[in-house]
C-alpha positions in Angstrom: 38.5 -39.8 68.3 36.2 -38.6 65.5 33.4 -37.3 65.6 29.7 -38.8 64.5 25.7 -37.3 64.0 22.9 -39.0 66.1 20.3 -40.2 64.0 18.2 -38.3 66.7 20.0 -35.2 65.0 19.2 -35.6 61.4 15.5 -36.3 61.8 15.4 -32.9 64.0 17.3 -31.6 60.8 15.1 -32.7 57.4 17.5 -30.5 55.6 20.7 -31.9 56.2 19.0 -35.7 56.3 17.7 -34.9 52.9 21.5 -33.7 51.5 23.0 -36.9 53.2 20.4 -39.8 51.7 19.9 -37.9 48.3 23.4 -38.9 47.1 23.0 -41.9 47.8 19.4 -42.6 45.9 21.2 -40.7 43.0 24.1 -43.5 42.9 21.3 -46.4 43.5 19.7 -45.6 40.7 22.4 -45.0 38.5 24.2 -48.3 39.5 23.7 -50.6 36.2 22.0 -54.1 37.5 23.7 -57.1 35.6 22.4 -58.6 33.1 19.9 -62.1 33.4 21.2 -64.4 30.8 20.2 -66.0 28.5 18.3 -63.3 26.5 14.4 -64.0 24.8 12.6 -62.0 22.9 9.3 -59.9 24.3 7.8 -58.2 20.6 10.1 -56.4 19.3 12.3 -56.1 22.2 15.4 -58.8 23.3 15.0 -59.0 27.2 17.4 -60.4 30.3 15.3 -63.6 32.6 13.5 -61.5 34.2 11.8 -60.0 31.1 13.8 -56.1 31.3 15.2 -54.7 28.2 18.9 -55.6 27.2 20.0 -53.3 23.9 22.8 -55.1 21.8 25.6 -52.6 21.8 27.9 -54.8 20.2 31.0 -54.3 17.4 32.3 -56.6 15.3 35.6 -58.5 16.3 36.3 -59.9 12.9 37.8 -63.7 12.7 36.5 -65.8 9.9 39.6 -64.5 7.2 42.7 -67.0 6.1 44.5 -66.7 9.6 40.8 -68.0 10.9 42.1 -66.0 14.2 40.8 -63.0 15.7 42.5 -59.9 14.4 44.8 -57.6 16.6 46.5 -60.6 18.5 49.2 -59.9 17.6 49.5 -56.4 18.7 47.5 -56.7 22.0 46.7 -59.2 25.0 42.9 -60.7 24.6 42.1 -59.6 28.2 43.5 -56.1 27.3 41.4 -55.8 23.9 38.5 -57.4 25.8 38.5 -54.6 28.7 38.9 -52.0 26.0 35.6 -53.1 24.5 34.3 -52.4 28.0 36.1 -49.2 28.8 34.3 -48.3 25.4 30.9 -49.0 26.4 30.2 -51.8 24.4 28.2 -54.8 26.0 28.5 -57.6 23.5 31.1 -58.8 20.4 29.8 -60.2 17.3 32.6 -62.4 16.3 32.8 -63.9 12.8 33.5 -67.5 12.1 34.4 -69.3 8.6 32.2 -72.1 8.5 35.2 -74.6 7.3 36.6 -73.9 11.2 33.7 -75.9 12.1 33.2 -78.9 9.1 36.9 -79.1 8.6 39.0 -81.1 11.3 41.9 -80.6 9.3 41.4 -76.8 9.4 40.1 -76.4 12.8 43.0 -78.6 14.0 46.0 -76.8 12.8 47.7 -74.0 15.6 47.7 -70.7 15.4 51.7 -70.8 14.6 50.8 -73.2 11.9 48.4 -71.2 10.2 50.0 -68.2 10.4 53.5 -70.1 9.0 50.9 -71.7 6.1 50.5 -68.3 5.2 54.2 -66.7 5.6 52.6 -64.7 8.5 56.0 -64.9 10.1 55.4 -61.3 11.9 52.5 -61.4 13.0 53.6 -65.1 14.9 56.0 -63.3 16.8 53.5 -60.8 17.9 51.1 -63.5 19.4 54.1 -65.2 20.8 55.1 -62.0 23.0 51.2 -60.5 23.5 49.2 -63.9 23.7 51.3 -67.1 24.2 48.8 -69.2 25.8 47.2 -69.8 22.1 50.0 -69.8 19.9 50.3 -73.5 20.3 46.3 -73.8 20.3 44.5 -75.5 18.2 42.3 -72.4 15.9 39.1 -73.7 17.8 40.8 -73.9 21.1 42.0 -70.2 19.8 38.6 -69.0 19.0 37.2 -70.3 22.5 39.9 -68.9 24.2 38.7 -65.7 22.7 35.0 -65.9 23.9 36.4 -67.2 27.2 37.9 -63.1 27.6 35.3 -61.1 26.6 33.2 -63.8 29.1 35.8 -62.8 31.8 34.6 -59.6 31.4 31.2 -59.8 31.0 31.1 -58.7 27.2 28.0 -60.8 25.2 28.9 -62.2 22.2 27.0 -63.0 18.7 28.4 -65.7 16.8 28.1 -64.7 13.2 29.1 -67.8 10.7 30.2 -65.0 8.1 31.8 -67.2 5.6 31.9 -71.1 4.3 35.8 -70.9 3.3 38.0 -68.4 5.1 38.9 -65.2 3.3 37.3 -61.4 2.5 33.5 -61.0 2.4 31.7 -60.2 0.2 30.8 -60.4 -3.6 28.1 -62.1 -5.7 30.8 -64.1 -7.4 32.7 -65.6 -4.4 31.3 -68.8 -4.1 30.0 -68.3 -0.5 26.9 -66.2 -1.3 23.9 -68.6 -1.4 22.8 -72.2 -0.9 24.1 -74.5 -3.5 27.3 -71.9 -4.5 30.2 -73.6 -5.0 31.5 -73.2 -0.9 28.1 -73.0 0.3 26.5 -76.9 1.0 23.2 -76.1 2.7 24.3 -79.7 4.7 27.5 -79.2 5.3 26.7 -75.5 6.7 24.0 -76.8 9.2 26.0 -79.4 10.4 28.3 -76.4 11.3 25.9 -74.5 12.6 24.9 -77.4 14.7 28.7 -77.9 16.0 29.1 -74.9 17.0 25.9 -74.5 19.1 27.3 -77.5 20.7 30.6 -76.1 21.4 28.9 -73.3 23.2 26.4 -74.9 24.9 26.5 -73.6 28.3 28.5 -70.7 27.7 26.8 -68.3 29.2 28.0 -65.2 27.3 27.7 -66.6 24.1 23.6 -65.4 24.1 23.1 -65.7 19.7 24.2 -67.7 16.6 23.3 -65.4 13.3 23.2 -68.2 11.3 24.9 -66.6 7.5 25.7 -63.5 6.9 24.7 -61.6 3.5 23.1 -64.1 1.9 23.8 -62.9 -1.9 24.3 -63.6 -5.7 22.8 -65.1 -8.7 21.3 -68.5 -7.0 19.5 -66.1 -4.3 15.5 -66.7 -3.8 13.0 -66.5 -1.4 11.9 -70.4 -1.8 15.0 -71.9 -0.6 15.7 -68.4 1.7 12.4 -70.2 3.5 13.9 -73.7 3.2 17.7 -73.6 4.7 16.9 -70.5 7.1 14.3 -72.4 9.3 16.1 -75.9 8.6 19.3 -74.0 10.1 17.0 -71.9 12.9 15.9 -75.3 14.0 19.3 -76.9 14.1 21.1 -74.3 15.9 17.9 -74.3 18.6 17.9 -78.0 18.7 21.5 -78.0 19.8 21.6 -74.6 21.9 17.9 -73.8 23.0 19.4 -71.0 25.2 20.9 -68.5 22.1 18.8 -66.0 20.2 18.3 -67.4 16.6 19.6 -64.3 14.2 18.6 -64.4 10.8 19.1 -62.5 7.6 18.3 -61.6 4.7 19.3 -61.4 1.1 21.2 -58.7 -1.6 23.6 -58.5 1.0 21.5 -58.7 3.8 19.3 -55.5 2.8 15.8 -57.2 2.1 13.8 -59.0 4.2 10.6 -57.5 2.7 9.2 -61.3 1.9 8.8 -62.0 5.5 6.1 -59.0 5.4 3.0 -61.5 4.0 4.9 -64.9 4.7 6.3 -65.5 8.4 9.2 -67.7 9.3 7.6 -71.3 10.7 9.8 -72.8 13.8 8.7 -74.9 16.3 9.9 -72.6 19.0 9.2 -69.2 20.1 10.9 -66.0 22.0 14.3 -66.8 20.2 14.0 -65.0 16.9 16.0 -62.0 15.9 16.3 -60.7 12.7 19.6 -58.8 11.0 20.1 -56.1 8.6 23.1 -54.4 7.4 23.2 -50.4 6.1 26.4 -48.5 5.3 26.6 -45.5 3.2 28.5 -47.3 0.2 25.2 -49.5 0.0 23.5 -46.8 -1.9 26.5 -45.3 -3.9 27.5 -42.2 -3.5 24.0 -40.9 -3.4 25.2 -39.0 0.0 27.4 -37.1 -2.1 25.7 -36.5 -5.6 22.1 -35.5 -4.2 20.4 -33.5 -1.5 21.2 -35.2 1.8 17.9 -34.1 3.1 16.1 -35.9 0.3 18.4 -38.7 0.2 17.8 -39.5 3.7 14.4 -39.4 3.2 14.3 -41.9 0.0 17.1 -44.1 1.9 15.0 -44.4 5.0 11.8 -45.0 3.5 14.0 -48.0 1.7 15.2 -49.6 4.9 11.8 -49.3 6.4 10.1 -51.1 3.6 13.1 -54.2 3.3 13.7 -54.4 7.2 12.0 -51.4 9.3 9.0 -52.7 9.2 9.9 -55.7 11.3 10.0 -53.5 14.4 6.2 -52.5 13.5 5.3 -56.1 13.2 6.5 -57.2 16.3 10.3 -58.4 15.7 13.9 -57.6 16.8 15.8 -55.7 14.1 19.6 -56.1 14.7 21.3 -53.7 12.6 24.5 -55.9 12.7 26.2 -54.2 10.0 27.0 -50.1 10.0 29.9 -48.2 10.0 32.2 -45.3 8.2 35.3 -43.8 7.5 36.5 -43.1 10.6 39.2 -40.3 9.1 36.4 -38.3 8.9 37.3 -37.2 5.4 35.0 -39.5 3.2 31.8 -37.0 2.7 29.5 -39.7 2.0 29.8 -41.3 4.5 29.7 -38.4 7.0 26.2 -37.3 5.5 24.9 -40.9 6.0 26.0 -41.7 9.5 24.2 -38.1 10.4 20.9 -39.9 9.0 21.7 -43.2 10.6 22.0 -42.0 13.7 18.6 -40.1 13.5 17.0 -43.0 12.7 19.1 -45.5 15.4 17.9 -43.1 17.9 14.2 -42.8 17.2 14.0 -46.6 16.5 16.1 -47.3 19.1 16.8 -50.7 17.6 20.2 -53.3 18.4 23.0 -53.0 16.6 26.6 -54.2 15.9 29.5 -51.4 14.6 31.7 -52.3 12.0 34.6 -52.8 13.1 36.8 -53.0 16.4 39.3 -54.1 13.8 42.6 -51.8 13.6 44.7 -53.4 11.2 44.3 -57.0 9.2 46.9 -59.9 9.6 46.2 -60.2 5.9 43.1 -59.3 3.6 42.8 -59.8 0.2 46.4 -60.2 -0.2 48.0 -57.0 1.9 49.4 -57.9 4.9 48.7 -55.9 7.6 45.7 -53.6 5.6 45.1 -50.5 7.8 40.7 -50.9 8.3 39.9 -47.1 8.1 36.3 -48.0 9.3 37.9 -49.1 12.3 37.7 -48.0 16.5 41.4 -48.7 17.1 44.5 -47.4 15.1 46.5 -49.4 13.2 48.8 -50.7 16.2 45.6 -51.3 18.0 46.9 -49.1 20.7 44.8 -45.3 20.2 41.6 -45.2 19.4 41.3 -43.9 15.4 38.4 -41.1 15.9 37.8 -40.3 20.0 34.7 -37.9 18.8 33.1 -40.7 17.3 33.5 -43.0 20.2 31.7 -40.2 22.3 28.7 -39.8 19.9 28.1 -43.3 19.1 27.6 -43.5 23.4 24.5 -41.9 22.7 23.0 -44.9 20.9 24.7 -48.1 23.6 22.1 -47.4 26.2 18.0 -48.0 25.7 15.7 -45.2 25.1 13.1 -47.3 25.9 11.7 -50.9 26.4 10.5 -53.3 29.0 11.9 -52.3 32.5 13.4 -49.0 31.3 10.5 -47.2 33.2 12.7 -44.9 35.5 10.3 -42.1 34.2 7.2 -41.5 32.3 7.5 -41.2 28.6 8.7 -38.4 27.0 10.6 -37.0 24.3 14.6 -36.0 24.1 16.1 -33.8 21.5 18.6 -35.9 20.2 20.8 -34.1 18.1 22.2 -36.4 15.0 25.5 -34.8 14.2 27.0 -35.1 17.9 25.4 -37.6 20.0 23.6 -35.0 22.2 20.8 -34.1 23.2 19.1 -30.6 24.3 19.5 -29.1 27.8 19.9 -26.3 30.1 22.4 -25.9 32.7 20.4 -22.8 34.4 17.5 -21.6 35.3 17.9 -18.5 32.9 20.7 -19.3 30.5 20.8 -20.4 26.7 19.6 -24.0 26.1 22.7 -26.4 25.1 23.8 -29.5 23.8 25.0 -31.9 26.5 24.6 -35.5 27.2 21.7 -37.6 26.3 21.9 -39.0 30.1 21.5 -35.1 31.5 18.9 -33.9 28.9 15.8 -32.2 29.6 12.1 -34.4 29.3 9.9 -32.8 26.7 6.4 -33.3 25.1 5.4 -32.8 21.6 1.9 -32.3 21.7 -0.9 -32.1 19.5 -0.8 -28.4 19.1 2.6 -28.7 18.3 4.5 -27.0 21.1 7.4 -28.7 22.4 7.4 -28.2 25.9 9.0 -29.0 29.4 7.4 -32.1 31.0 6.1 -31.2 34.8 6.3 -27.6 33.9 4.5 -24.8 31.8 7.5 -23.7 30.1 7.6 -24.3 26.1 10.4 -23.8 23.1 10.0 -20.4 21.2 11.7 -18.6 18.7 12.2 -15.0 18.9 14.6 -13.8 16.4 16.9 -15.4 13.5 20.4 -16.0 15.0 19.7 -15.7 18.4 19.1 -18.4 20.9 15.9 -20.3 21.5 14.0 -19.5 24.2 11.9 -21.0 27.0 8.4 -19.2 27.4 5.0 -19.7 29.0 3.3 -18.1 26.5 2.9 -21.4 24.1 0.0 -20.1 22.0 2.0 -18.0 19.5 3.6 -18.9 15.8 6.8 -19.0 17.8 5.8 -21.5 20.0 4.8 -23.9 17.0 7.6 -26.5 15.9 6.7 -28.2 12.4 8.6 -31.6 11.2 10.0 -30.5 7.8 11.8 -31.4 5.1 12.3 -35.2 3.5 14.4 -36.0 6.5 12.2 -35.4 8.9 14.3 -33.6 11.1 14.2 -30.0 10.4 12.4 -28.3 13.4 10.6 -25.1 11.9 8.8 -22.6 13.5 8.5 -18.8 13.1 10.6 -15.8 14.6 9.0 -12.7 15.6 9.3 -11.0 12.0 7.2 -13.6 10.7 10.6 -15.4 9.5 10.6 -18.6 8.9 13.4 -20.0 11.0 14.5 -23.6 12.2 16.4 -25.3 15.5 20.0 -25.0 15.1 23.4 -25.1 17.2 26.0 -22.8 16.8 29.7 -23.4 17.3 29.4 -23.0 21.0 26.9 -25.5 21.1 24.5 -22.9 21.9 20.8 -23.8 20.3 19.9 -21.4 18.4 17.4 -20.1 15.3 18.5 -19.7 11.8 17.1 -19.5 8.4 16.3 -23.2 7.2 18.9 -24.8 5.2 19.9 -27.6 2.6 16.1 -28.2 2.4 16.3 -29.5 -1.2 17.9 -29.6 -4.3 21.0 -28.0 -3.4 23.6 -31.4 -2.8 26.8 -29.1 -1.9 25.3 -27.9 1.4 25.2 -30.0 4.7 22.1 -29.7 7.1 23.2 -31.6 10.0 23.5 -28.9 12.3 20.1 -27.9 11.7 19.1 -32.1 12.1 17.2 -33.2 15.2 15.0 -36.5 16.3 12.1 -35.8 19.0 13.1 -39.3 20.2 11.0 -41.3 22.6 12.6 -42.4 26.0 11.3 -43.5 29.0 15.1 -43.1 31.1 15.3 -40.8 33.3 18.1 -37.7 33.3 21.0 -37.8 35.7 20.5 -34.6 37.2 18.1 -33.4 39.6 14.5 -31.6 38.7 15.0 -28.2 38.1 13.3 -25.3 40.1 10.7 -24.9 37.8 9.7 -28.2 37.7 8.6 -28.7 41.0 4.9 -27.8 41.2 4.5 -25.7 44.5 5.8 -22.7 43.2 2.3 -22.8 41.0 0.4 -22.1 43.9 2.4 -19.5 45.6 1.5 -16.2 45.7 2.4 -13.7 43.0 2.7 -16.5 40.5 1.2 -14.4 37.6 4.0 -12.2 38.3 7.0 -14.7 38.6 5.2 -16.0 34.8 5.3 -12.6 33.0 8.8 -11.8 34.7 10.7 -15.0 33.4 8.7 -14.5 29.7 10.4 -11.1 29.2 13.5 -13.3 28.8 
């Protein structure tokens, strides 16, 4: 017969009751609540019912080329791919749509076999025969519901983006599909789309937004008839599906909503609007690889904040609904680019959607069976093309900050760029260390400019040039002072003990250490991300438990000047 503790016990035992219930406060809190549907708006923020922060994690499931089917059906099940989004910590999908699946019943109608036999696609039927053969037979729209119906299943959100009027590769200024009036593009004919498919998903609760076009481009673009068809389209879409964020963008490729600065959008209803941007490496060049990358992110940034930043500052969601790289990890530019965009993801903390879950193409622009380097899975959809890059982008799918994420006062992380991580120690007396944003350390920047330990007296110095960063109580020194440098705006300076001039770096242990500033201009063949960190706002609390130091009683005990000197010979 076992053996059980009286409760009569524990209470004479505060120890061993505290041990027992402090697990289970730790797993409480951790547990992740569901999520209210639908979603609103609240400022700048998109928020559950009951008015808490939800942060669009989403990636994009592409859909809207000739197949008009969801890519990777044909190597995988749709529940397996859908639980895979999960198991990858994504919360929502933004699946693209052609908008002929919706205005033509003679497109929309045809199978899946049928369309894939249109195009000689003979392969690829086979595959959705063996992985998928409840929608082979299915009519492309029953196909396309099927697919929201999965990532429904398993609680994934999903963003229907009408990405195209007739189904093929986005995008150019010359395809016909860029603008209102182009040659595929009836502003009519697409709001009567819009308005079907708002229908359609009426009542589907996972479906929580419609962005209604996506890169709005090309010769006929301007900001008149931007106003016009964008607010005609917002009201549709509402009038048909009052429960879905309205998502809209903006033009040259969905860079530039600077217009709405002085003009707002007019709709009869409020708490629905969202607005998109899209930012990719490629969309300034190969700046990233011809000049300085810490003046190039600071001219790039200032660019995004003055076409679609400054929405946050107004008092509007920014979905960044469009990023993404070479995931080989061999494509410089757009290494130094993601370092900068996920700088500025993390201080803004803003939505966003990753381009692309998509492995390999049924067929794009000719080539069957195109291998999407910028994509999470491999080519068979079966390994995941860059498992690094799935760990740092984890950093960015959970909210800094927001309405309900109040688990703990504000404060600032270290977020480190080039991983994902953020600064922490794992002792009382050893090195400072990258680990995981959800285990870092609360710090304050404050007006004397001393980053220091929230709750305790302990402050980041520098002491000599190579050597780790220290923690001291002595905050009044040059040491002790951390300037924002360089165009960037994420080179943290400060001053060794020689009088060097030194900044935060990590070292190949992960160790954070000092060294002599780098790559601070001019110089385009050197690479500062090592040396790049964010003091990022968060309001989520850390995993792990307080640390010795930062419980106050040992301030008062005696001997405390001595404890204070002994720990700032270290």
């Amino acid at each position: 017969m076992g053996r059980f503790i009286s409760f009569s016990f524990l209470t004479s035992h505060p120890l061993l009751l505290l041990l027992i219930i402090f697990p289970i406060i730790i797993i409480i809190q951790q547990a992740k609540p569901a999520i209210g549907l639908p979603l609103s708006t609240n400022s700048r923020w998109i928020v559950d019912e009951n008015g808490h922060r939800v942060k669009l994690a989403c990636v994009n499931w592409v859909s809207h080329l000739e197949p008009v089917v969801a890519e990777g059906l044909s190597k995988q099940p749709i529940d397996m791919l859908s639980k895979r989004i999960v198991d990858m910590g994504f919360n929502c999908v933004r699946l693209t749509w052609p908008l002929y699946l919706a205005t033509n019943d003679s497109l929309a109608s045809l199978t899946v076999r049928q369309s894939f036999q249109k195009l000689g696609l003979l392969e690829a039927i086979g595959g959705i025969q063996s992985n998928n053969p409840s929608i082979v037979d299915l009519p492309l729209i029953k196909a396309f519901q099927a697919v929201v119906a999965s990532l429904g299943n398993n609680n994934v959100m999903v963003i229907l983006d009408n990405h195209i009027s007739k189904p093929g590769w986005c995008c150019s200024n010359s395809d016909g599909n860029g603008f209102f009036g182009d040659q595929y593009f009836n502003p009519d004919l697409w709001i009567k789309g819009l308005t079907k498919m708002a229908t359609i998903f009426n009542g589907v609760r996972n479906v929580v937004g419609m962005s209604l076009r996506n890169e709005l481009r090309g010769p006929k673009q301007n900001v008149k008839d931007w106003y016009r068809y964008m607010q005609l389209g917002a009201e549709a879409v509402h009038a048909a599906n009052p429960e879905v964020l309205v998502i809209l963008s903006g033009l040259n490729f969905d860079k530039d909503l600077s217009f709405v600065r002085n003009q707002a959008v007019n709709l009869t209803f409020t708490g629905k609007l969202v607005f998109e941007a899209h930012w990719y490496g490629f969309t300034d060049g190969q700046a990233w690889v011809d000049g300085n990358p810490n003046q190039v992110c600071g001219r790039v940034v200032d660019n995004v904040m003055r076409l679609s930043g400054f929405l946050l500052e107004q008092g509007w969601p920014l979905f960044v609904s469009e990023f993404g790289a070479d995931l080989r990890g061999t494509n410089v530019n757009d290494n130094r680019y993601l370092n900068c965009f996920f700088g500025v993801a993390a201080e803004l903390d803003w939505d966003w959607a990753l381009w692309t879950l998509v492995g390999s193409y049924y067929l794009r622009e000719g080539v069957i069976g195109l291998n999407e380097y910028y994509g999470l899975f491999d080519w068979n959809w079966c390994d995941i093309r860059n498992s690094s890059f799935l760990e740092r982008i984890s950093s960015l799918q959970s909210p800094f900050r927001g309405p309900g994420v109040f688990e703990t006062g504000l404060h600032k992380v270290i977020y480190h760029p080039a991983t994902g991580l953020c600064v922490q120690r794992k002792s009382f007396l050893g090195p400072l260390t990258l680990g995981p944003c959800t285990e870092s350390e609360a710090w304050s920047y404050t007006p004397h400019k001393t980053i220091s330990l929230k709750g305790a007296y302990f402050c980041l110095q520098a002491k000599h040039v190579g050597k780790p960063a220290k923690l001291g109580i002595i905050c009044t020194d040059c040491g002790s002072t951390w300037e924002i440098i360089s165009d960037s705006k994420m080179h943290l300076s400060s001053k060794a003990d020689n009088g060097t001039t030194v900044c935060l770096d990590v070292d190949s242990s992960n160790t954070i250490v000092t060294n002599t500033c780098k790559c601070l201009s001019r110089d385009k063949t050197c690479d500062p991300a090592s040396q790049w960190f964010k003091l990022v706002d968060s309001t989520r609390s850390s995993t792990t438990t307080k640390s010795f130091f930062q419980f106050n009683p040992i301030l008062d005990l005696p001997g405390k000047d001595f404890i204070w000197k002994f720990f700032g010979l270290f």
